[in-house]
C-alpha positions in Angstrom: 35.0 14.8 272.0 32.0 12.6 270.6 29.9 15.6 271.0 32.2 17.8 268.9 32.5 15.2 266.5 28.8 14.8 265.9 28.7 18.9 265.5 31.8 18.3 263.1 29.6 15.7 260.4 26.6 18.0 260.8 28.4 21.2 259.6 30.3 19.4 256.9 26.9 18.1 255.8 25.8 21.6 256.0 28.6 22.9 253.8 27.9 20.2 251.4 24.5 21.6 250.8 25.4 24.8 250.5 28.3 24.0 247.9 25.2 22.1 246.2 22.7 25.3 246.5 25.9 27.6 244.7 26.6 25.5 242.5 23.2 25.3 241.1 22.4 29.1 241.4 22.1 29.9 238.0 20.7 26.5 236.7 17.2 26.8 234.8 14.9 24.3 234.1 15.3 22.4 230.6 11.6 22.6 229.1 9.9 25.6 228.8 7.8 26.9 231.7 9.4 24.1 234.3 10.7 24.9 237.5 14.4 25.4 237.9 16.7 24.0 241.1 15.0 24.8 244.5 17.0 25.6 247.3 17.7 22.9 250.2 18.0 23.4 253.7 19.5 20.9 256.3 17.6 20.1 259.4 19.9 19.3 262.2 18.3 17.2 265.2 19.8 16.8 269.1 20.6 13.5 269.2 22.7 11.2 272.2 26.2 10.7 271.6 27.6 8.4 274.5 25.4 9.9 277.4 25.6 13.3 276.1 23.4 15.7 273.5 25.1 15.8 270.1 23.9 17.0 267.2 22.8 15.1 263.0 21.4 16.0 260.0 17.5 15.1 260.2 16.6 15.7 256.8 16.9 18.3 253.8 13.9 20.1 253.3 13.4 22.1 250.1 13.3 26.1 250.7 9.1 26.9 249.8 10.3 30.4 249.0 9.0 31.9 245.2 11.4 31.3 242.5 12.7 34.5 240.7 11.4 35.7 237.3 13.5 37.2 234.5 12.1 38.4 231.6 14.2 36.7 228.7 12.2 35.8 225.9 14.7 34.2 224.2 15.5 31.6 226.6 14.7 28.2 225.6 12.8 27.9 230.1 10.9 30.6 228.8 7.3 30.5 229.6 4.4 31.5 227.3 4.9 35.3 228.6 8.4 35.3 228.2 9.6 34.5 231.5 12.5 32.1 233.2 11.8 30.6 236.7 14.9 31.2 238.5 16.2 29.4 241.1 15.1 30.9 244.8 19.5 30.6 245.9 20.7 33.7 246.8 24.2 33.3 246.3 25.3 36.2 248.9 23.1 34.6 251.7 24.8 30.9 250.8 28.0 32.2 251.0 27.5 33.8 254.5 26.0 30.5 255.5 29.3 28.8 254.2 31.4 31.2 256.5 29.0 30.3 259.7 29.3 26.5 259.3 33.1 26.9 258.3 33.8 28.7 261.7 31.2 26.3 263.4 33.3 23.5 262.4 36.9 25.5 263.1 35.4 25.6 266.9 34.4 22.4 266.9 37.9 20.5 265.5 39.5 23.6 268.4 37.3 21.7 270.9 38.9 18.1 269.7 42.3 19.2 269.5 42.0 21.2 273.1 40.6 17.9 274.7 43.4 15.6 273.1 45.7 17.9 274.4 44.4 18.0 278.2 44.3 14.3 277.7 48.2 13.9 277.0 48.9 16.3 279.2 47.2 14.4 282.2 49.0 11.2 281.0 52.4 12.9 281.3 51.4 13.6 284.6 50.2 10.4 285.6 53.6 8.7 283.9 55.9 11.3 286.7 
């Protein structure tokens, strides 16, 4: 149960960034030329939970990928050419990343609920 709570903190963490990365899909930098939001990633780490290999959030490292360009003159991020940095969060790619860490966690709280079940089970046993 420790393990699948562990696993259960990391993906919540993990949907927590991803909310963050769609939430910020469409934000642009405030001066002209700047670099808008950057997408994060979560690094997740094997670490020992009560003599067993569980799983936490490391770090969150900033995605090195290029930011996009639009031309939009108008806009007050434009750059001397014309163009708005975009942020590099690909808002279809987040939201299939939402879906994995939702399910990862679904199996995870299944694993909880499954071992507190076998656990009153075996104590209604032991009570007979």
């Amino acid at each position: 149960m420790a393990v699948a709570s562990s696993a259960l903190r990391a993906q919540q963490s993990r949907m927590r960034i991803i909310a963050e990365n769609i939430a910020n899909a469409q934000s642009t930098s405030e001066t002209p030329g700047g670099t808008p939001y950057r997408r994060q990633i979560p690094v997740f780490e094997a670490r020992n939970v009560d003599g067993a290999t569980g799983v936490a959030l490391a770090e969150v490292k900033p995605d090195q990928s290029d930011f996009k360009m639009d031309y939009d003159p108008s806009h007050p991020a434009a750059n001397a050419d014309g163009y708005v940095m975009r942020p590099n969060v690909d808002t279809l790619v987040e939201a299939m990343d939402m879906r994995e860490a939702q399910r990862a966690y679904e199996a995870n709280l299944n694993v909880i609920e499954t071992a507190r079940s076998m656990e009153s089970r075996t104590l209604d046993i032991l009570k007979r």
